[in-house]
C-alpha positions as CSV (number, residue, x, y, z in Angstrom):
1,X,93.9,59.6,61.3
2,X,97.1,59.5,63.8
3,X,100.2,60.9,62.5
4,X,102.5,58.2,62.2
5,X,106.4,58.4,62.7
6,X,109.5,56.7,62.8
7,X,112.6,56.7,65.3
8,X,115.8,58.5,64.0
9,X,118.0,55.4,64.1
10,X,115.1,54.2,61.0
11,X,115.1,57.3,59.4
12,X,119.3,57.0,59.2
13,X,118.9,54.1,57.3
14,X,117.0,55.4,54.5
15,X,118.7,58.7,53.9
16,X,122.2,56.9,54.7
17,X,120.9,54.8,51.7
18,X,119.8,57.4,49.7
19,X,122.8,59.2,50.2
20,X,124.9,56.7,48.6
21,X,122.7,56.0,45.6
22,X,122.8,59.8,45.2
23,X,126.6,59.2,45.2
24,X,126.6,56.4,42.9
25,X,124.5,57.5,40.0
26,X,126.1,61.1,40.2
27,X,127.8,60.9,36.9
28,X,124.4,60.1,35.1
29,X,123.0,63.7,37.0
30,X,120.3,61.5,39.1
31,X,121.9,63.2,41.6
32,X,120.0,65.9,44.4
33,X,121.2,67.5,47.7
34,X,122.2,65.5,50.4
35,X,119.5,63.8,52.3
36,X,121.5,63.1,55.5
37,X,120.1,65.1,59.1
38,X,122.3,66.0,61.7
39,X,120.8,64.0,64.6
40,X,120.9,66.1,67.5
41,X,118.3,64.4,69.7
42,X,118.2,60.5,69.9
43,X,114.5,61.4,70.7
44,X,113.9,62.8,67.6
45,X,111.1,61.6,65.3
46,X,110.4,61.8,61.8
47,X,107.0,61.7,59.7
48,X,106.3,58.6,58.4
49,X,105.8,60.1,55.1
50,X,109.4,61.1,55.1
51,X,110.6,57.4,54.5
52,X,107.7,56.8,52.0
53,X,108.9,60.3,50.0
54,X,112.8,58.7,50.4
55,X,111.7,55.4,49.0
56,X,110.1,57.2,45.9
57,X,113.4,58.6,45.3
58,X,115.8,55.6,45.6
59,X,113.1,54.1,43.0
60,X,113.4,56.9,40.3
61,X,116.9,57.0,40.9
62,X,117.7,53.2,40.5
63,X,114.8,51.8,39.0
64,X,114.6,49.1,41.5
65,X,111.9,48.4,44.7
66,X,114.1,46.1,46.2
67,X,116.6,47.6,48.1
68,X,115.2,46.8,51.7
69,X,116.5,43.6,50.7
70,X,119.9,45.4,50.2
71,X,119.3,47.2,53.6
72,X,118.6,44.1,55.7
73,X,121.6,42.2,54.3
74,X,123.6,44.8,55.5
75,X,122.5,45.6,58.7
76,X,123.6,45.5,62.1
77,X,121.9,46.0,65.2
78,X,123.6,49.3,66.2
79,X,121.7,50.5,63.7
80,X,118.4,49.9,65.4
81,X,119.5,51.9,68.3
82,X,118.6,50.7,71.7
83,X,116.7,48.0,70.5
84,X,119.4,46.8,68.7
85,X,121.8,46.5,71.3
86,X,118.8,45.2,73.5
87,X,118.4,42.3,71.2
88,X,122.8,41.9,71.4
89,X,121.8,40.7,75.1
90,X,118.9,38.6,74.5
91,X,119.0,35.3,76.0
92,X,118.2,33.0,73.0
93,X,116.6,33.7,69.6
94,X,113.1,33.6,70.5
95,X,113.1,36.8,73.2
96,X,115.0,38.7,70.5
97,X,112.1,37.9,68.4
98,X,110.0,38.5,70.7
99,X,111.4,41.9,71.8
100,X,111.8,42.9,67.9
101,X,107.7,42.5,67.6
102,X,107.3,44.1,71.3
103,X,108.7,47.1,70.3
104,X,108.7,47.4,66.7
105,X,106.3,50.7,67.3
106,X,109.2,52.5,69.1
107,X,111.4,51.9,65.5
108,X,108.0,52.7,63.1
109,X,104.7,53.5,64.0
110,X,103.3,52.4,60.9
111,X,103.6,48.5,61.2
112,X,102.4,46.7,64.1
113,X,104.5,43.3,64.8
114,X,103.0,40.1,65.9
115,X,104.6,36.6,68.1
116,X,102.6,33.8,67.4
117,X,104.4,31.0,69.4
118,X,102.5,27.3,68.5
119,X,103.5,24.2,69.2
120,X,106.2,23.7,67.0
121,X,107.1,27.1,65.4
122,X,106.2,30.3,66.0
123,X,104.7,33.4,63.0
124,X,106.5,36.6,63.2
125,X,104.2,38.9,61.6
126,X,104.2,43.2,60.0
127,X,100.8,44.3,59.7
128,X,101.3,47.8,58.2
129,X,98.6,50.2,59.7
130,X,98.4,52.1,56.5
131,X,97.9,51.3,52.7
132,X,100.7,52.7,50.7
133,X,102.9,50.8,48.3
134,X,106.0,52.6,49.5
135,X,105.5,50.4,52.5
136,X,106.5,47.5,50.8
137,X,110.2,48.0,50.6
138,X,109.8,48.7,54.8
139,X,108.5,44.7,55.3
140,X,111.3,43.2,53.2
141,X,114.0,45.4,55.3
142,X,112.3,44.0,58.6
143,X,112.4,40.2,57.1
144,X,115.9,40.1,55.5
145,X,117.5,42.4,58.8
146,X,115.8,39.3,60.8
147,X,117.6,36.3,58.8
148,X,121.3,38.7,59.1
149,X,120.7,39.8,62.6
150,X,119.5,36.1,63.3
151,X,122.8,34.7,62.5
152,X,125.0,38.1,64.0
153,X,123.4,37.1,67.3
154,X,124.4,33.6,67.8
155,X,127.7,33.8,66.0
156,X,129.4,32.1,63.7
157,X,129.4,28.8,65.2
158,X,125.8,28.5,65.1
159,X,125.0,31.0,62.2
160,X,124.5,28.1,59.9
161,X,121.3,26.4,62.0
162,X,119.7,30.0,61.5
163,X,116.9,29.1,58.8
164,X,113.2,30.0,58.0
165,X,110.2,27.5,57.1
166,X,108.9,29.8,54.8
167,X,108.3,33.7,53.8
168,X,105.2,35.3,53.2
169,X,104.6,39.0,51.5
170,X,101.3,40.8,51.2
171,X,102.6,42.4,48.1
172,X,104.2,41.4,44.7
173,X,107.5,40.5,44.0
174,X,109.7,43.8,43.9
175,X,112.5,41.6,41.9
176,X,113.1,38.3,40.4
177,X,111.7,35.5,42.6
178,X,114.9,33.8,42.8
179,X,116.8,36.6,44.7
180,X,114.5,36.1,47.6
181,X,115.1,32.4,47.8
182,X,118.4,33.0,47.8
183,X,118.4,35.5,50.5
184,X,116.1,33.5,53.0
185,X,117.0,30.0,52.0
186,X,113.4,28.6,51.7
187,X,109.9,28.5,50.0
188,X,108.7,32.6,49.8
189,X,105.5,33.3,48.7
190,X,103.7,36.5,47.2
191,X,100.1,38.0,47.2
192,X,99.1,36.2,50.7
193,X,96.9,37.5,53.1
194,X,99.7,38.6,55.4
195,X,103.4,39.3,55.8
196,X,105.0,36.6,57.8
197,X,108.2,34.8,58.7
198,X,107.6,30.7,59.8
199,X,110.4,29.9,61.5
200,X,110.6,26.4,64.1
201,X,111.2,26.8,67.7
202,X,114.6,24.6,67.3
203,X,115.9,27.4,65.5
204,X,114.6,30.1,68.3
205,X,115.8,28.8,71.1
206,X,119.5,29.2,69.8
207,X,121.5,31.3,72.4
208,X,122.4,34.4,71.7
209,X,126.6,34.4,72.1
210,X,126.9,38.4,73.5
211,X,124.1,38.1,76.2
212,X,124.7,39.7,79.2
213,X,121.7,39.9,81.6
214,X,122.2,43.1,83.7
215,X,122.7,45.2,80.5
216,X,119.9,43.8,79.3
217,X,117.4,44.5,82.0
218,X,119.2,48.1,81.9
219,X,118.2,48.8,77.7
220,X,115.0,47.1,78.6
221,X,114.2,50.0,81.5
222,X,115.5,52.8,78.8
223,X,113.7,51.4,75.7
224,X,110.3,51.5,78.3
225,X,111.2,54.9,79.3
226,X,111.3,56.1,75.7
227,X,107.7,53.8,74.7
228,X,106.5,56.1,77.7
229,X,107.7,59.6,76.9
230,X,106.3,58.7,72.6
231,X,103.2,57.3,74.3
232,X,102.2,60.6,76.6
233,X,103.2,63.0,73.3
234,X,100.4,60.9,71.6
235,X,97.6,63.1,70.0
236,X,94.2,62.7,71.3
237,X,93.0,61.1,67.8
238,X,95.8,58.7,68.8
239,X,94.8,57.6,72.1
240,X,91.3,57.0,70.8
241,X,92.6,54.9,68.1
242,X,94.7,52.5,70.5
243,X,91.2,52.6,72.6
244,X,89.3,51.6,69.7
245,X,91.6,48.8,69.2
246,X,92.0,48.0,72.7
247,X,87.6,47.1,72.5
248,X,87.5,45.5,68.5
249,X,85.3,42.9,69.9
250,X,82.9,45.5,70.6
251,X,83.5,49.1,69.5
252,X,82.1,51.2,72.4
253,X,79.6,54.0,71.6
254,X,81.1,58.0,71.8
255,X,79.0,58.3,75.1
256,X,81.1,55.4,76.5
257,X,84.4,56.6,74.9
258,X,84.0,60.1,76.6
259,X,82.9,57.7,79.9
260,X,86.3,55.6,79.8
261,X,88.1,58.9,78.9
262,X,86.5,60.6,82.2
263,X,85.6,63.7,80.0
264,X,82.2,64.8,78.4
265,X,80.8,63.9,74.9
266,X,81.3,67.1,73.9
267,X,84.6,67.3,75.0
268,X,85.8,64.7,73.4
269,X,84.1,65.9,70.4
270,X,85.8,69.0,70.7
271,X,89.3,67.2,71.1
272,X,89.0,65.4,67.8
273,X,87.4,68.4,65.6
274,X,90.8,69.8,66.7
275,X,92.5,67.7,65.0
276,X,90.6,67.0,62.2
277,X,88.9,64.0,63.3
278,X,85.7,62.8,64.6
279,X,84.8,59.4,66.3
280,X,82.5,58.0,63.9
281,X,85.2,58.4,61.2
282,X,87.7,56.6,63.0
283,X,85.4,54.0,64.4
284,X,85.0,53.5,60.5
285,X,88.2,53.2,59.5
286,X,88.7,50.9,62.0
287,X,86.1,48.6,61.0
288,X,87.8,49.2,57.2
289,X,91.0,47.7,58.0
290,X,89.7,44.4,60.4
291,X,87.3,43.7,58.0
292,X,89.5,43.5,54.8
293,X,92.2,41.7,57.0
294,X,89.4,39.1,58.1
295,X,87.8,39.5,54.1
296,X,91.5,38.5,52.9
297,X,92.0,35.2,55.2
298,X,89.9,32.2,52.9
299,X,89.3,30.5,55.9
300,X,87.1,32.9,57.7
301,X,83.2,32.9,56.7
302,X,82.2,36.0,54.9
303,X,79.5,36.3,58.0
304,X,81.6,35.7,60.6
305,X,82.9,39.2,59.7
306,X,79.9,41.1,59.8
307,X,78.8,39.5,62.7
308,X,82.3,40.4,64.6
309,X,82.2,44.3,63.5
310,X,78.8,44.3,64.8
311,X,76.9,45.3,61.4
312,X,73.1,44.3,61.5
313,X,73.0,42.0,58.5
314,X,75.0,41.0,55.8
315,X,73.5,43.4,53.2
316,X,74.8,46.5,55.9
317,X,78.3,45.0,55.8
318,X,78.1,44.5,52.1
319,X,77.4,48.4,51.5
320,X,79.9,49.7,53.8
321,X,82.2,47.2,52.3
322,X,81.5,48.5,48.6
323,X,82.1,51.9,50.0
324,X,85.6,51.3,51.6
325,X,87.0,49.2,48.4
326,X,84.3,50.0,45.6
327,X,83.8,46.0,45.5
328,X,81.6,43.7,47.2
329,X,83.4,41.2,50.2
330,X,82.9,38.0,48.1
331,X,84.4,39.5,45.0
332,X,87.2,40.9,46.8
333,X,88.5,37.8,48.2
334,X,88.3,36.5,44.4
335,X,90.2,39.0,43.4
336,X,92.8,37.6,45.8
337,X,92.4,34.3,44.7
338,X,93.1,34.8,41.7
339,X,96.1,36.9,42.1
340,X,97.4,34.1,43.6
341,X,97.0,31.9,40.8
342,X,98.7,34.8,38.5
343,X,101.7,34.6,40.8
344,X,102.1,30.7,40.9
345,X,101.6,31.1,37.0
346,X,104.7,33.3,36.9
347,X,106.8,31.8,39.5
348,X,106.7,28.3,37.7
């Protein structure tokens, strides 16, 4: 599938991290060579991978899975780059927000960020694009920087009105319970079918104290610029991926990829066995991820899934769904349930 990377500005945060737990458990000879890169180019990109390797170290060295939590707390939006100091001349709340999920691809290509505005809140939601429980440490740095950059923005005067609804995480809890409740200030759950901030429009529509209009407009042109430059240096199994999703209501055919690509079928082919890939695999792993997504939500109808990916009958979806998980859709989503009722066991 599409190698996935992150921006330089993200990848400083980890090894600045991992630097400094290097540092401080030097005395019990946890210690390695320096992880820090000399960034030469703000351009620069770094495997994905990378981060995941770097989060597999600050866990063997520590012990603990928590430390985006530690990050966030601590961040500041110079560290995000021009995104960060985009977000300094935001408006109000909600653009920042807004802006934040727009470009969340430019700061790491494996999440894809979501604003939901309703009625009266709005969802801020990470969907990572790839399964990996190194991942996990990535989400909780996204939420807690979100509460502390939150509260930067409008200042000290308003910091205090800066509150969630509730906190939602995919995965288990990486510490004790309480230290998130502490950190976000409201009811955070565990095991749910996605990873999501509720927060109410009140709270978003809080000015931001620094914004300045003409710089902003200015970082927006640059930060477009860059999206541009990453987007053209895309492979070709890339850009048929973002097609792919672009059409999820109904995957097009090869023949009409190469079509909307103006190339042949065999070109196209001949693209992808370049790279590794073909279309039918990726069409697949497509179908993978939307249908566990839509599998993991209790409200949607087992059949409204097949029916949506296009499979000709429920026993077609149930095979292919065996195959990508080793378990059939129904018993899946009990597994979920009753995960959930494992956590709620051990919170209370």
């Amino acid at each position: 599938m599409k190698k996935l990377t992150v921006s330089h500005n993200y990848f400083g945060l980890f090894s600045g991290y991992l630097d400094r737990v290097k540092h401080s458990h030097a005395n019990i000879g946890l210690c390695g060579s320096s992880s820090a890169h000399t960034y030469t180019d703000a351009r620069q990109s770094y495997p994905i991978e990378d981060i995941i390797r770097q989060t597999e170290q600050i866990r063997q060295i520590t012990g603990d899975m928590s430390f985006g939590l530690t990050m966030g707390e601590d961040i500041h939006p110079s560290d995000y780059g021009l995104v960060g100091y985009a977000l300094l001349n935001c408006p109000d709340l909600a653009t920042a927000l807004k802006l934040a999920a727009r470009y969340k691809p430019v700061m790491n290509q494996a999440f894809e960020a979501f604003f939901i505005p309703e009625e009266h809140h709005t969802r801020y939601q990470i969907n990572p694009l790839i399964e990996n429980p190194g991942l996990a440490p990535m989400v909780e740095l996204d939420f807690a920087s979100g509460i502390q950059l939150a509260r930067l923005l409008v200042g000290k005067r308003h910091s205090h009105k800066v509150k969630f609804i509730q906190v939602s995480f995919c995965h288990a809890p990486l510490c004790c319970p309480d230290k998130y409740r502490q950190l976000f200030n409201c009811p955070v759950k565990f095991y749910q079918d996605k990873n999501e901030i509720l927060v109410a429009n009140e709270v978003l529509a809080l000015p931001v104290r620094s914004a300045d209009e003409a710089i902003f407009n200015m970082l927006l042109k640059k930060i477009t610029r860059l999206e541009n430059s990453r987007r053209s240096q895309q492979s070709f199994s890339h850009k048929v991926v973002d097609y792919i999703s672009r059409h999820k209501d109904c995957i097009p055919s090869a023949t009409q990829a190469a079509s909307d690509f103006n190339i042949s079928l065999s070109t196209l082919k001949k693209h992808l066995m370049r790279e590794g890939e073909n279309y039918s695999a990726i069409c697949d792993a497509f179908r993978k991820k939307v249908a566990i997504n839509m599998v993991s939500d209790p409200l949607t109808q087992i059949k409204e899934v097949y029916r949506q990916l296009n499979f000709s009958s429920s026993s077609a979806f149930n095979r292919a769904f065996k195959r990508w998980t080793s378990v059939t859709p129904t018993q899946y989503r009990q597994n979920i349930t009753n995960k959930n009722k494992e956590a709620v066991k051990k919170i209370n």
